[in-house]
BAZATOR-729443 format. One record per residue (C-alpha): x, y negated, z negated; residue number from 1; residue in one letter. Coordinates in steps of 0.25 Angstrom, whole numbers. Last residue first. Layout:
# BAZATOR-729443
<x = X&y = Y&z = Z&pos = NUM&code = a>
...
//
This chain:
# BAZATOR-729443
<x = -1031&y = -52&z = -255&pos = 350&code = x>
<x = -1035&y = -62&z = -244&pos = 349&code = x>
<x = -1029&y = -73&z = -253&pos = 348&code = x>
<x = -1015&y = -69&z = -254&pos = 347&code = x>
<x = -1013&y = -64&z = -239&pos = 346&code = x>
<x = -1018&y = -77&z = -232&pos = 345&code = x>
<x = -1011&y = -85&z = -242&pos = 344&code = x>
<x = -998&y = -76&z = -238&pos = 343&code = x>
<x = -1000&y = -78&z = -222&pos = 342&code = x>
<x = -1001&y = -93&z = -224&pos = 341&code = x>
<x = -988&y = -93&z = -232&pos = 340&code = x>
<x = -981&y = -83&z = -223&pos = 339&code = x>
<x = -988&y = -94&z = -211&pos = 338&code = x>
<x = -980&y = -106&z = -219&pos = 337&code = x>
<x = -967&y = -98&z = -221&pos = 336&code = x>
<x = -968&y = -94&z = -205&pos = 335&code = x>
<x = -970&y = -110&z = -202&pos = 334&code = x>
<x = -965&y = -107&z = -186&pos = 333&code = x>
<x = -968&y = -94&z = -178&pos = 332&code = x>
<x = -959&y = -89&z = -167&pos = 331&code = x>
<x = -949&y = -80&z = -178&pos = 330&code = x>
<x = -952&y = -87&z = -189&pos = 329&code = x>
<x = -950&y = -101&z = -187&pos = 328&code = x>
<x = -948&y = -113&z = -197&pos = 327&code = x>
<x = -949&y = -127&z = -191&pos = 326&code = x>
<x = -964&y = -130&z = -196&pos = 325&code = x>
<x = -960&y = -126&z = -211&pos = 324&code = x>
<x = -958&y = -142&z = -214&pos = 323&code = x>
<x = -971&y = -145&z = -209&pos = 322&code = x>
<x = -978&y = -137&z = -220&pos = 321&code = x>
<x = -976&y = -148&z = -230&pos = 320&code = x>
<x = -986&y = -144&z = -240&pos = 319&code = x>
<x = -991&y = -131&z = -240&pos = 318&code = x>
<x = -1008&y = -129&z = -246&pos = 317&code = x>
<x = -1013&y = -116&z = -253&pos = 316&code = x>
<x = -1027&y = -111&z = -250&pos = 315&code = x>
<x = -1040&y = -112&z = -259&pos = 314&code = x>
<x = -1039&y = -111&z = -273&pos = 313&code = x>
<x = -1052&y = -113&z = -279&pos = 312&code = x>
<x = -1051&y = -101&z = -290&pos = 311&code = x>
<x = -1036&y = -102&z = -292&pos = 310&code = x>
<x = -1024&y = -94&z = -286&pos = 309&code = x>
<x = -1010&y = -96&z = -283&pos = 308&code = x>
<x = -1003&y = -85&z = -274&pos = 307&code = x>
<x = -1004&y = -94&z = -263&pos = 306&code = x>
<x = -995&y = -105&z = -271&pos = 305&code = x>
<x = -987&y = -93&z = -273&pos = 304&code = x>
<x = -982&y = -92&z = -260&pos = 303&code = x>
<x = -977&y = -109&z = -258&pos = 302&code = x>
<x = -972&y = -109&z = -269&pos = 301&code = x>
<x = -963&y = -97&z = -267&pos = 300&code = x>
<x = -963&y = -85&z = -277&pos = 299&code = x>
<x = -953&y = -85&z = -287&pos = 298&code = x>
<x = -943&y = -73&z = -287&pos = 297&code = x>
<x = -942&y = -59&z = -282&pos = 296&code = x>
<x = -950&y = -54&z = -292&pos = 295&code = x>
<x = -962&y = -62&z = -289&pos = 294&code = x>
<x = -971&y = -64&z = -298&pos = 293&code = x>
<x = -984&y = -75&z = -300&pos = 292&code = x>
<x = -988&y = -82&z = -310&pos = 291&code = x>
<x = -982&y = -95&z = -305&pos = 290&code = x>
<x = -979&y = -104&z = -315&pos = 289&code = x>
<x = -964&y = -110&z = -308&pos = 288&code = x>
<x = -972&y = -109&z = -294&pos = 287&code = x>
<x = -963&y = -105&z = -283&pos = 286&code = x>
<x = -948&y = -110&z = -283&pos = 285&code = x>
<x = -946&y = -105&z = -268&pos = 284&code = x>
<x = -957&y = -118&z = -266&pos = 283&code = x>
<x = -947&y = -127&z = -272&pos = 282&code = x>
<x = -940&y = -131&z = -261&pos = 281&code = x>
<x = -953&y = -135&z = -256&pos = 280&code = x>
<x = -957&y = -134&z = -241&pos = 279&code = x>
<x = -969&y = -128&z = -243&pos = 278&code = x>
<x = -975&y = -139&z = -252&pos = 277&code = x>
<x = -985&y = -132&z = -262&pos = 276&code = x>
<x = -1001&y = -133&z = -261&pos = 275&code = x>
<x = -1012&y = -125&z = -268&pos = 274&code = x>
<x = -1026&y = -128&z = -262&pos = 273&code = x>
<x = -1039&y = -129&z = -272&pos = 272&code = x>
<x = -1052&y = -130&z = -265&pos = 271&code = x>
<x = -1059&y = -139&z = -274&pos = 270&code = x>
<x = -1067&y = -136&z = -285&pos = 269&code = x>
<x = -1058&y = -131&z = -295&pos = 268&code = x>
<x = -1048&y = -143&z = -294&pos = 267&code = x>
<x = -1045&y = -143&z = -307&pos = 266&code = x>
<x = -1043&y = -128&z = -308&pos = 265&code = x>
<x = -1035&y = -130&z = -295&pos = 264&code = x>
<x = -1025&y = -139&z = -302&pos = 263&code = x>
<x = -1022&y = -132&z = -315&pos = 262&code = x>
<x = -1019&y = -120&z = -307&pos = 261&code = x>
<x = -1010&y = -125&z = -298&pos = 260&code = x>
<x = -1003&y = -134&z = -309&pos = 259&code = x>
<x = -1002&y = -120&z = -317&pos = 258&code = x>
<x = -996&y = -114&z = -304&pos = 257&code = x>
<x = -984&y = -124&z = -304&pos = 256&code = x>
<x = -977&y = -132&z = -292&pos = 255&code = x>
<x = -972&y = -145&z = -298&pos = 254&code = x>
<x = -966&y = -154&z = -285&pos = 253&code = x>
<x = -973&y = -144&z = -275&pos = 252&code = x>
<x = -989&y = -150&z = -282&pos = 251&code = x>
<x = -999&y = -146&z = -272&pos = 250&code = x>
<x = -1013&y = -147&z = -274&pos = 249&code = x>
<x = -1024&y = -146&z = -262&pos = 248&code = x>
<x = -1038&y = -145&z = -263&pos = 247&code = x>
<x = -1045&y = -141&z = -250&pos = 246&code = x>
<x = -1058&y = -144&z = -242&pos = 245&code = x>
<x = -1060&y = -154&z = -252&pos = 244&code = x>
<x = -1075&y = -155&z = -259&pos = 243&code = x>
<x = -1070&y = -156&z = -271&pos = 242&code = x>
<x = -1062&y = -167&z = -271&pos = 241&code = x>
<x = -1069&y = -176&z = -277&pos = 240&code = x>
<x = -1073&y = -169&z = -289&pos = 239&code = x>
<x = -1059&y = -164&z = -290&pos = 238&code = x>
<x = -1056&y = -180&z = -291&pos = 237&code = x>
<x = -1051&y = -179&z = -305&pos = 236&code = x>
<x = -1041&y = -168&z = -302&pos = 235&code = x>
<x = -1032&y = -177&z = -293&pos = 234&code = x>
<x = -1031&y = -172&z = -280&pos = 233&code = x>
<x = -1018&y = -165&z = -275&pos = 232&code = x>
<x = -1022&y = -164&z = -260&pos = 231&code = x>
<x = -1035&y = -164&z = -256&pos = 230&code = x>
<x = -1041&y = -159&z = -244&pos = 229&code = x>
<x = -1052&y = -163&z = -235&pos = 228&code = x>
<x = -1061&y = -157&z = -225&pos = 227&code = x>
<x = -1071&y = -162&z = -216&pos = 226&code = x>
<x = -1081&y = -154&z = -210&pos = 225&code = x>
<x = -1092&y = -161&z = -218&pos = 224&code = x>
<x = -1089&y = -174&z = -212&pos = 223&code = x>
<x = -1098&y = -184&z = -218&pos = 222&code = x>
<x = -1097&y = -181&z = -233&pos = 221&code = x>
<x = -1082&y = -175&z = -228&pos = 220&code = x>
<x = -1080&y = -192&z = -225&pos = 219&code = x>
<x = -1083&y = -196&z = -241&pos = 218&code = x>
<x = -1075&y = -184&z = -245&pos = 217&code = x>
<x = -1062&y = -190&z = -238&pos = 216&code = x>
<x = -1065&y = -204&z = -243&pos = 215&code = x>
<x = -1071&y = -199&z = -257&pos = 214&code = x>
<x = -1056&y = -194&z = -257&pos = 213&code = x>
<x = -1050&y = -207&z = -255&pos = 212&code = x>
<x = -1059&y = -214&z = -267&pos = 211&code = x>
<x = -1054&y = -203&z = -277&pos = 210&code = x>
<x = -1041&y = -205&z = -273&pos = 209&code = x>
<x = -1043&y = -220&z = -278&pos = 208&code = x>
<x = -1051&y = -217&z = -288&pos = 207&code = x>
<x = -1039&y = -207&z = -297&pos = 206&code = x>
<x = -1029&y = -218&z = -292&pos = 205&code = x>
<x = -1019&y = -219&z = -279&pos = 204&code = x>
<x = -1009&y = -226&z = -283&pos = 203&code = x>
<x = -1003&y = -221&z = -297&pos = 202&code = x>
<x = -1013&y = -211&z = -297&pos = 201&code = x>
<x = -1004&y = -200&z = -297&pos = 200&code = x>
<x = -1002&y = -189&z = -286&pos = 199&code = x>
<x = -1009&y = -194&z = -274&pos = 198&code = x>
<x = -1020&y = -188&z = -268&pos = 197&code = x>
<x = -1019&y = -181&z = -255&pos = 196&code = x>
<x = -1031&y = -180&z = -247&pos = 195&code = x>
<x = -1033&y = -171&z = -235&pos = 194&code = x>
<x = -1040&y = -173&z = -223&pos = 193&code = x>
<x = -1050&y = -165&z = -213&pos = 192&code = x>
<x = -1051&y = -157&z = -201&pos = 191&code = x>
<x = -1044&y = -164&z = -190&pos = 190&code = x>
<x = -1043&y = -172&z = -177&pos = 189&code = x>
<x = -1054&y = -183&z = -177&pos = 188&code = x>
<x = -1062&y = -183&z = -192&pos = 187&code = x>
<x = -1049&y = -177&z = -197&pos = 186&code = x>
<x = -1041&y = -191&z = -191&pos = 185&code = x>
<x = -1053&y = -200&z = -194&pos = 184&code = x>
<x = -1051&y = -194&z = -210&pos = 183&code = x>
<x = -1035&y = -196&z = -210&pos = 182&code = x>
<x = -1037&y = -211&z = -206&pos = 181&code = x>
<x = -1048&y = -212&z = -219&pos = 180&code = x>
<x = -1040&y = -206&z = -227&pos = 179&code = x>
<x = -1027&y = -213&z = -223&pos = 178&code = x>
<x = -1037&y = -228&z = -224&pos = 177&code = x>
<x = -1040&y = -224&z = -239&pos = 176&code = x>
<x = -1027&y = -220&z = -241&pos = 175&code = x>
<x = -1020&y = -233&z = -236&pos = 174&code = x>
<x = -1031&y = -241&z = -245&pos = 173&code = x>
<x = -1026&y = -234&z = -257&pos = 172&code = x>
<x = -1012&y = -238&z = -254&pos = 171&code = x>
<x = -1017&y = -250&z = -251&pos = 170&code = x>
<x = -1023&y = -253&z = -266&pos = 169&code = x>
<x = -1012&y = -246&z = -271&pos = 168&code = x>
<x = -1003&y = -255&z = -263&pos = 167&code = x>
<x = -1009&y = -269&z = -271&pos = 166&code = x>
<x = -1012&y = -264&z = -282&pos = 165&code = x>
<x = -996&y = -259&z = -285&pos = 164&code = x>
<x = -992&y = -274&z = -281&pos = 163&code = x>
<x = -1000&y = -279&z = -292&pos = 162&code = x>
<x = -997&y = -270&z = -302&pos = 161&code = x>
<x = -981&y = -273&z = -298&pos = 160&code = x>
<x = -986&y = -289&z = -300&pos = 159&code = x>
<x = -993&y = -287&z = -313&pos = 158&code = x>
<x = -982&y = -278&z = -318&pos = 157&code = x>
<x = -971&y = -289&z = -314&pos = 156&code = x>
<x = -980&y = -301&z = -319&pos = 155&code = x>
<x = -980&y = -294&z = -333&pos = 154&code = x>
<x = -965&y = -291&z = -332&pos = 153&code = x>
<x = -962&y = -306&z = -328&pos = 152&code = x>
<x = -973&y = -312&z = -341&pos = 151&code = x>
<x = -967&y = -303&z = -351&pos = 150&code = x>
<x = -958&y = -315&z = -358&pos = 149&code = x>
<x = -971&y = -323&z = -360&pos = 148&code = x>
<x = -965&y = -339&z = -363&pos = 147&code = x>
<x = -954&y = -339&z = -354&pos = 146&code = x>
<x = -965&y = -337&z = -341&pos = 145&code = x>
<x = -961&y = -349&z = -334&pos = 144&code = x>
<x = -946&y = -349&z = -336&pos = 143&code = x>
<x = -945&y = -333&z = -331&pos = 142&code = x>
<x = -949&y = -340&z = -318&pos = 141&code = x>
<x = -951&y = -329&z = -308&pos = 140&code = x>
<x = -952&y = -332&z = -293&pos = 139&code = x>
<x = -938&y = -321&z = -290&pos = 138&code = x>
<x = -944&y = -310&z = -299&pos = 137&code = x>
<x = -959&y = -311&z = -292&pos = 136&code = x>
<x = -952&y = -311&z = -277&pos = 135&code = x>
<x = -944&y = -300&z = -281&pos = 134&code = x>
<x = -956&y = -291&z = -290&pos = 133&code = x>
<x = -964&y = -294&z = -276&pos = 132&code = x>
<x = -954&y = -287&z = -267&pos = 131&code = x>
<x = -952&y = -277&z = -277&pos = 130&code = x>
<x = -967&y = -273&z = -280&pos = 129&code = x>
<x = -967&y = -270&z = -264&pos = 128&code = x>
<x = -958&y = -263&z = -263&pos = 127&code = x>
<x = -962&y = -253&z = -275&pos = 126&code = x>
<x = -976&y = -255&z = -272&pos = 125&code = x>
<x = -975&y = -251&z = -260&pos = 124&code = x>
<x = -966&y = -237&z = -264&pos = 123&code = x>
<x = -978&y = -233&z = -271&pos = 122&code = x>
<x = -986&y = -235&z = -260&pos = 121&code = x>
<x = -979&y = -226&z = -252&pos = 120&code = x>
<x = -977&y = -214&z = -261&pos = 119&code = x>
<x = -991&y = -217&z = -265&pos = 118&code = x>
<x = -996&y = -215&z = -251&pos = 117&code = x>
<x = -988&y = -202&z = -249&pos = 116&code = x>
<x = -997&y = -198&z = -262&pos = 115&code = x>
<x = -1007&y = -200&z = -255&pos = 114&code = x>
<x = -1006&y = -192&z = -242&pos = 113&code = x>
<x = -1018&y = -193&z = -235&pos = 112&code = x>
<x = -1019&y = -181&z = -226&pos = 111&code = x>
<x = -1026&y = -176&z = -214&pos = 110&code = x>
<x = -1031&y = -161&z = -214&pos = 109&code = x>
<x = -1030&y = -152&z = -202&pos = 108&code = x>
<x = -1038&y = -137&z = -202&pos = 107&code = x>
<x = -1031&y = -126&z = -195&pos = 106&code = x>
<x = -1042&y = -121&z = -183&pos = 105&code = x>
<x = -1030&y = -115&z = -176&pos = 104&code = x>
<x = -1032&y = -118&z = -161&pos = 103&code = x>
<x = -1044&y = -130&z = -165&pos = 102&code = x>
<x = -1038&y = -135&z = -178&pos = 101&code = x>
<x = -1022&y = -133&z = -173&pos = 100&code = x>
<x = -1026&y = -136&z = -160&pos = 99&code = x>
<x = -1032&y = -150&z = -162&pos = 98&code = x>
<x = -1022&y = -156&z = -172&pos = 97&code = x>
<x = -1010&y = -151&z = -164&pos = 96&code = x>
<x = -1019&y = -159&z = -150&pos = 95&code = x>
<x = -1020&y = -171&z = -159&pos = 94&code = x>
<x = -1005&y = -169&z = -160&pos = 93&code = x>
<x = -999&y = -168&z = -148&pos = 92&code = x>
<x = -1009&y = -178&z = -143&pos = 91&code = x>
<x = -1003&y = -187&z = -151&pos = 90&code = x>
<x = -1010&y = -193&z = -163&pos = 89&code = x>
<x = -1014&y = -207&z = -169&pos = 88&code = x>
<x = -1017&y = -204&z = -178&pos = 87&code = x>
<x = -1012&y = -201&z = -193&pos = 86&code = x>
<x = -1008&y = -186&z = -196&pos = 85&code = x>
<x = -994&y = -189&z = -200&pos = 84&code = x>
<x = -996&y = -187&z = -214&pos = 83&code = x>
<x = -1002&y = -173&z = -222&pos = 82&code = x>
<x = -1007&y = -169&z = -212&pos = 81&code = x>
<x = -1015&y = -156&z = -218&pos = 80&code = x>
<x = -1014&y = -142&z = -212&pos = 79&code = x>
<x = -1024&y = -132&z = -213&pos = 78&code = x>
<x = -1028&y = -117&z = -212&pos = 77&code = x>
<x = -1015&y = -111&z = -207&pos = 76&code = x>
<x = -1016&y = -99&z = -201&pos = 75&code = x>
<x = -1010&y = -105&z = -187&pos = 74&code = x>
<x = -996&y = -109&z = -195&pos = 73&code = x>
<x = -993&y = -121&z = -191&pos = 72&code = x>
<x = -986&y = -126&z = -178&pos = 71&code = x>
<x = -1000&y = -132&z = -173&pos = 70&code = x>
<x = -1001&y = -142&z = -183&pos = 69&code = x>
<x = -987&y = -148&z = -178&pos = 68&code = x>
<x = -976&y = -148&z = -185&pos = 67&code = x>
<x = -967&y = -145&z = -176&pos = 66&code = x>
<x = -970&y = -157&z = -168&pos = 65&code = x>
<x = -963&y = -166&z = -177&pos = 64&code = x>
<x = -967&y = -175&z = -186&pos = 63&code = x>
<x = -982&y = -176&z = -181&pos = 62&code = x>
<x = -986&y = -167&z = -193&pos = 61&code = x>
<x = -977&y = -173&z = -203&pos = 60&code = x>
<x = -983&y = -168&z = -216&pos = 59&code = x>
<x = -992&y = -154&z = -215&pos = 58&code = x>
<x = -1000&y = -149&z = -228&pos = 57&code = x>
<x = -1004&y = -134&z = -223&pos = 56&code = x>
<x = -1016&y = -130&z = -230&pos = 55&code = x>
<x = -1018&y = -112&z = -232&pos = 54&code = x>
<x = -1031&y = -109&z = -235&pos = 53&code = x>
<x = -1036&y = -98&z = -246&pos = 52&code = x>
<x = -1050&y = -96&z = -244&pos = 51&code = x>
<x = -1063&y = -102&z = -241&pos = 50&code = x>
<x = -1059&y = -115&z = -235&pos = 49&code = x>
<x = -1050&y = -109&z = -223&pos = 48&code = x>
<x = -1062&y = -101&z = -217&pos = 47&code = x>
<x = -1062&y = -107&z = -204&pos = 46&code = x>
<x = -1050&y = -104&z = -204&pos = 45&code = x>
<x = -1051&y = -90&z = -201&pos = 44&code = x>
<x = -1061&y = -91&z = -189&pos = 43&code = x>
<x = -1055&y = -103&z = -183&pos = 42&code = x>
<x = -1040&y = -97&z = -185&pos = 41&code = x>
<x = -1049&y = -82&z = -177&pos = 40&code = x>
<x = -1053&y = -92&z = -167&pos = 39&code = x>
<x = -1040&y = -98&z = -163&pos = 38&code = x>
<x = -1032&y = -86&z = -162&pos = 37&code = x>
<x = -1018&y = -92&z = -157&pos = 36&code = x>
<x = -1010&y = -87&z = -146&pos = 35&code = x>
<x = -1000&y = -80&z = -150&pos = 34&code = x>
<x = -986&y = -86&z = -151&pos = 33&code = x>
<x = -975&y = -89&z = -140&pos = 32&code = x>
<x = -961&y = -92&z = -143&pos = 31&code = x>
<x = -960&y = -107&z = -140&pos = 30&code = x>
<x = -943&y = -109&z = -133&pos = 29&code = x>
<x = -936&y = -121&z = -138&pos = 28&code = x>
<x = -928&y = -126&z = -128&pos = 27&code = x>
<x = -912&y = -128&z = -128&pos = 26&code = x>
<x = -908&y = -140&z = -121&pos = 25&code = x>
<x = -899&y = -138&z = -109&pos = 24&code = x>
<x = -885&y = -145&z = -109&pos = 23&code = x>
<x = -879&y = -147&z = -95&pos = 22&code = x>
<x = -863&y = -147&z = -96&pos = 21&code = x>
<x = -863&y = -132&z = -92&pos = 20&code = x>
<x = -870&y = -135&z = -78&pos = 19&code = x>
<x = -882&y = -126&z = -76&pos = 18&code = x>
<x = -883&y = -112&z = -76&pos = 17&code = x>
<x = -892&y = -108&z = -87&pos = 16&code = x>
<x = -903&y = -121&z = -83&pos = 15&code = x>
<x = -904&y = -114&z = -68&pos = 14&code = x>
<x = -905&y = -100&z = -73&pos = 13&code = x>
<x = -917&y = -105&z = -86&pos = 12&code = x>
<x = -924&y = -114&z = -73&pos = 11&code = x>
<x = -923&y = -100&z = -66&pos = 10&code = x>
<x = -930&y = -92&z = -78&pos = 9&code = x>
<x = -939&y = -102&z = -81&pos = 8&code = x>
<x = -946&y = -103&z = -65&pos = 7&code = x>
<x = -944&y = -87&z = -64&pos = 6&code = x>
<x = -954&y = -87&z = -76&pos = 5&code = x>
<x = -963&y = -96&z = -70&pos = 4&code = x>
<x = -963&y = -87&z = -57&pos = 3&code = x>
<x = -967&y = -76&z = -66&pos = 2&code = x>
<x = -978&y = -84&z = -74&pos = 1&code = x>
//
């Protein structure tokens, strides 16, 4: 150790004197930590389905290596993909994966985002409905169809419904073969998948989530150790659902307690999970209905979604904890996410 010591100091001598015109790079120097106490997160998260859990819902994982499963908070008690978890992986991160469930014993979930898939279909259409609406306006013959005036606006609805079919039908193929990738990556490298259902039924319909979720239940039935999370379900499949590790509802854009409150008494038999994004501008805001006090003004979203209570509550769920990844704390990154963490600790063991 000593000689390596001399070793550094001599190379910092030789680099401090060198020529003036020589730029050195700066380096960015690791602080230590404590080694982690794997046994006693085994032993406290094992317990992460019987009280109140705290689900970190991760975009952009392979972005940048700051965001990496490892860099969260160790008390966390899962994180869900929710993109960038496709294969093939690097060794980097298969071996993120590997420590952060065998080091930290956090649970990882890999997510189907439908509503990204209706934002992408949606615009298909669009194209694709304008292509076909060119080609149909320029072979027209308004002489052939003198006789029924509505004849081109009819032909134009069939051929928009036509075109609609044709990429809802995809796009319901497209979630069907995400479901089935994200199950072979939990079966291989994780601990389960989560499941988020669109907000309308515009493309994906009451029977078509219906069918992806017997999916996902269908492979529990033959793997009882997979879990599964729903997120933003629709009420009419609580039936279905009920057998998810976790129910989660978030709604950032209309944040109210009476919608928390209306949705966990719909969904009385699942594990119901608050959600809020943690990067929301509003989150200062705080609930608009919240009936609770703070004299020196509102609470945080992303505090008072702890002090919410129902029955089946279960833990509270933050959206988009990537982009807390680069705040520090003196040597520790995501303090707001850990003070969170702490907090939910501190609420519920009251």
């Amino acid at each position: 150790m000593t000689k390596n010591i001399f070793a550094l100091s001599a190379l910092a001598l030789t680099l401090g004197f060198s020529a003036c015109d020589t730029k050195i790079e700066p380096i960015e120097v690791v602080s230590p930590k404590a080694p982690i106490n794997s046994e006693l997160f085994r032993e406290f998260k094992a317990s992460a389905e019987s009280r109140s859990a705290v689900l970190a819902m991760h975009y952009d994982w392979r972005a940048r290596s700051i965001n990496s499963l490892m860099n969260l908070p160790d008390s966390l008690d899962a994180v869900v993909l929710k993109n960038d978890w496709q294969e093939p992986y690097s060794e980097f991160y298969l071996k993120d994966i590997d420590d952060v469930r065998t080091i930290k014993h956090t649970r990882v979930f890999a997510s189907v985002d439908l509503p990204s898939l209706v934002k992408s279909t949606e615009r298909a259409i669009k194209a694709d409905f304008r292509s076909k609406k060119n080609e149909f306006e320029a072979s027209w013959d308004d002489a052939a169809h003198a006789d029924d005036p509505d004849a081109k606006k009819k032909a134009l609805a069939d051929l928009e419904a036509s075109v609609r079919k044709t990429h809802i039908a995809s796009a319901n193929e497209s979630a069907s073969k995400l479901i089935t990738d994200a199950l072979a990556a939990a079966d291989k490298y994780m601990d389960g998948v989560s499941l988020e259902m669109p907000r309308d039924t515009a493309v994906f319909s009451i029977a078509a989530c219906k069918a992806l979720l017997a999916q996902i239940t269908a492979a529990k039935a033959t793997n009882p150790k997979l879990r599964y999370i729903v997120e933003n379900p629709f009420s009419e499949l609580s039936a279905d659902f009920a057998s998810a590790t976790w129910a989660v509802y978030h709604n950032s854009a209309d944040p109210k307690y009476s919608l928390l409150e209306s949705t966990a008494k719909a969904w009385s038999a699942a594990s119901f999970v608050p959600g809020i994004d943690i990067s929301s501008k509003k989150d200062v805001d705080g609930f608009a209905d919240s009936p609770f006090f703070d004299p020196n003004g509102a609470i945080p979203l992303t505090i008072d979604i702890i002090n919410f209570k129902a029955p089946n509550k279960a833990g509270v769920a933050y959206y988009h904890t990537e982009t807390k990844a680069s705040e520090y704390e003196g040597v520790y990154n995501y303090p707001s996410l850990r003070k969170l963490i702490n907090y939910n600790a501190r609420k519920n063991s009251l």
